[in-house]
N, C-alpha and C positions, 0 to 999 in steps of 0.2 A: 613785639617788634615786627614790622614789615620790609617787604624791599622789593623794587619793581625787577624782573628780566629780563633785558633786551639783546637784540640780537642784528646785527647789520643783514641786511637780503635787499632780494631782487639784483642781485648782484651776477645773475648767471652763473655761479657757481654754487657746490656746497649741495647742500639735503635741506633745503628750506621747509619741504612738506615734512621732511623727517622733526625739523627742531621748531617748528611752530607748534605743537600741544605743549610744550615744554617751558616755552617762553609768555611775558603779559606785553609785551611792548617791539613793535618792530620797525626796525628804523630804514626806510625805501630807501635805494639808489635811486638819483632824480636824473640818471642819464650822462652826469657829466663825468664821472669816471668809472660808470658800471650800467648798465640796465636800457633803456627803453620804453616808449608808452606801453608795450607787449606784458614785459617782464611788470610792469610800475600796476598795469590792470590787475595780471594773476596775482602778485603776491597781497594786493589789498583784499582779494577777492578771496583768499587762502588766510591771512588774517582775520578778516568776516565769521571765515568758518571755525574758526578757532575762538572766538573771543578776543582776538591780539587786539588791543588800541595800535594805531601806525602814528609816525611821524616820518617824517623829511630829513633823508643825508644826503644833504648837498656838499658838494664837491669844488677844489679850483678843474676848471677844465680841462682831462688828463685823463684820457680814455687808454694814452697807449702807456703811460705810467699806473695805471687804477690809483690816480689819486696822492699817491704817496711822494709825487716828488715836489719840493719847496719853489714855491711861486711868488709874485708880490706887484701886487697890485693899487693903486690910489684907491682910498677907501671909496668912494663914491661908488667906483667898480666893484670893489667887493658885496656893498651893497644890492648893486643891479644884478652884482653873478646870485648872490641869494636868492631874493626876492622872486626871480625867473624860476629857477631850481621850487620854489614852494609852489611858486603859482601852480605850474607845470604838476606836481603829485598831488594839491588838492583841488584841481579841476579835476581830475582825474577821481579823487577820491568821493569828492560828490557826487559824481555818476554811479558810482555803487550803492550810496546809500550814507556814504563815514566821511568822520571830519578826522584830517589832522589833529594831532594832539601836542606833539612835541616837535623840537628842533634839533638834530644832533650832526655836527659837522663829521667830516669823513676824514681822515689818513694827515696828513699834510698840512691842511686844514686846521681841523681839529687841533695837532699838535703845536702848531705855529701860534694859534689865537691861546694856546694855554700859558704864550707867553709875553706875546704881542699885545700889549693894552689897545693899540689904534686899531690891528688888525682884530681884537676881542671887539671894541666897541663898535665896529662897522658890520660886523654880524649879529648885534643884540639890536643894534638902531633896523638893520633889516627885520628881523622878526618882531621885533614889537611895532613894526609899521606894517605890517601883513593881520597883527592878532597880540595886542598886550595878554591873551589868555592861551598863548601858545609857553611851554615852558620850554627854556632852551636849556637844554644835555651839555656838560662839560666836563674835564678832566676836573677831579675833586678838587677843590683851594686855589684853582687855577685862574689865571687871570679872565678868563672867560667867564666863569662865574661871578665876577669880579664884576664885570661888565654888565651881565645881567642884572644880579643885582643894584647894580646902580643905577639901571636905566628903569626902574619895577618892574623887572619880568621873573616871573615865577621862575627857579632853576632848581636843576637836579646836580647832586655831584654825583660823577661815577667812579664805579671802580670795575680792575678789570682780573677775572678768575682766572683768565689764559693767560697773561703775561706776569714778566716781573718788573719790578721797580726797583729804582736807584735810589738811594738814602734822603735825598729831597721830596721824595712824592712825583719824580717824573716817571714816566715809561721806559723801560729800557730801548734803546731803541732796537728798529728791527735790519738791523745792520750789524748786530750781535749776535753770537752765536746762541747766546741765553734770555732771547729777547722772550720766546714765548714756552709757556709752563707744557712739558711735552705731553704727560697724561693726565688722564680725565680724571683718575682718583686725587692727585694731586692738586686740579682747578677743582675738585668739588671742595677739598680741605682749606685751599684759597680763599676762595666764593663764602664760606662759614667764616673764616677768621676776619676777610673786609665788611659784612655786613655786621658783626658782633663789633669789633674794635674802630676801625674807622681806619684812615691812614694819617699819617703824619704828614704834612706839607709844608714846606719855607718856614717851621718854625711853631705853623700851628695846627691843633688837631681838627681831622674835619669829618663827619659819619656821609655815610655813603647811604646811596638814598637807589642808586640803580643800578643794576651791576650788569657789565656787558659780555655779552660771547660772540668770538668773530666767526662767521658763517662764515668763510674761506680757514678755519681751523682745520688742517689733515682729519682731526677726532670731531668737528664740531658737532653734531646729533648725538655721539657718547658723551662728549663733556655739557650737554647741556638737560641731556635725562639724568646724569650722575650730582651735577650740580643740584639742581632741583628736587633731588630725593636727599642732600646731606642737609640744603635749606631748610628743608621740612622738617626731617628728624629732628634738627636742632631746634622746632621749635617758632622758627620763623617764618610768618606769611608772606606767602606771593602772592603780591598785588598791584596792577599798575597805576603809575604813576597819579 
């Protein structure tokens, strides 16, 4: 059994240099609700040093929300806001030397296309118009995968070690007080039970293929050495995507 690491950065926050040995996969802020060309150089360039493969978190445009507050757009626009968002990290990433690898939407995003079929499919039709060999990241069983798959784009289901879930496969949200899993021992014993069992979704089972840690985590650099040492014990490779 294997399972990819990833972890949201260049976010301006957080121990990035701390949780990149620790992680295979890193998913760039593209600016629009976190980072900068600055931030968007060093963390590919810190990735490099690591081994990390990088990919693209694109965002709706929401710097002073970072992201998380619900947006809605005609698809055509959710398109253009992608397609800019990737352009932008892998001009960027070529000048270092690395290519994009994957696609993983950020906060709001993310959440909304796990439900959103129009809003899922105006994010898979952007990225497989940039790169049918780009895989796009989504909430396991989620309509976002859903998407991907139907348009043939290679996708990953995620799961996530720091948070909890509600009885469908959704995310608790982070308006609860028990949205996110408080210590690291806890997300390491998570991180083991999602990559072994899978999660349940609307009905059907689905295994998880990437598993995420959020770099703005109060513990993120603990929960992410503690994760990847219970991974291991158990038996499980880390490897990316």
């Amino acid at each position: 059994m294997k399972i990819d690491l990833n972890c949201d950065m260049g976010e301006n926050i957080g121990s990035d240099e701390e949780i990149m040995p620790y992680i295979t996969s890193a998913n760039i802020a593209c600016g629009f609700h976190a980072g900068d060309e600055t931030s968007m150089r060093a963390t590919a360039r810190l990735a490099k040093r690591y081994s990390v493969a990088i990919g693209a978190h694109p965002s709706w445009k929401d710097i002073e929300g970072f992201g998380r507050r619900e947006m809605l757009l005609p698809p055509d626009e959710v398109e253009v806001l992608i397609l800019y968002q990737i352009d932008v990290l892998a001009a960027i990433a070529k000048s270092e030397g690395m290519q994009i690898r994957h696609i993983k939407p950020h906060g709001a995003l993310y959440n909304q296309a796990a439900k959103d079929k129009i809003l899922a499919r105006a994010i898979a039709k952007a990225v497989k118009e940039f790169s049918g060999e780009l895989i796009l990241v989504g909430l396991a069983g989620s309509e976002l995968i859903e998407a991907g798959l139907g348009i043939g784009l290679k996708i990953a289901n995620e799961g996530f070690p720091d948070r909890n879930y509600n009885d469908d496969g959704t995310l608790v949200s982070r308006k609860q007080s028990n949205a996110l899993i408080e210590t690291s021992e806890k997300a390491a014993e998570h991180a083991v039970a999602l990559a072994q069992n899978g999660i349940d979704f609307a009905g059907q089972h689905v295994r998880i293929d990437t598993l995420c840690l959020h770099g703005d985590h109060p513990r993120a650099a603990q929960n992410a050495k503690l994760v990847r040492e219970a991974l291991e014990k158990s038996g499980i490779k880390i490897s990316a995507l």
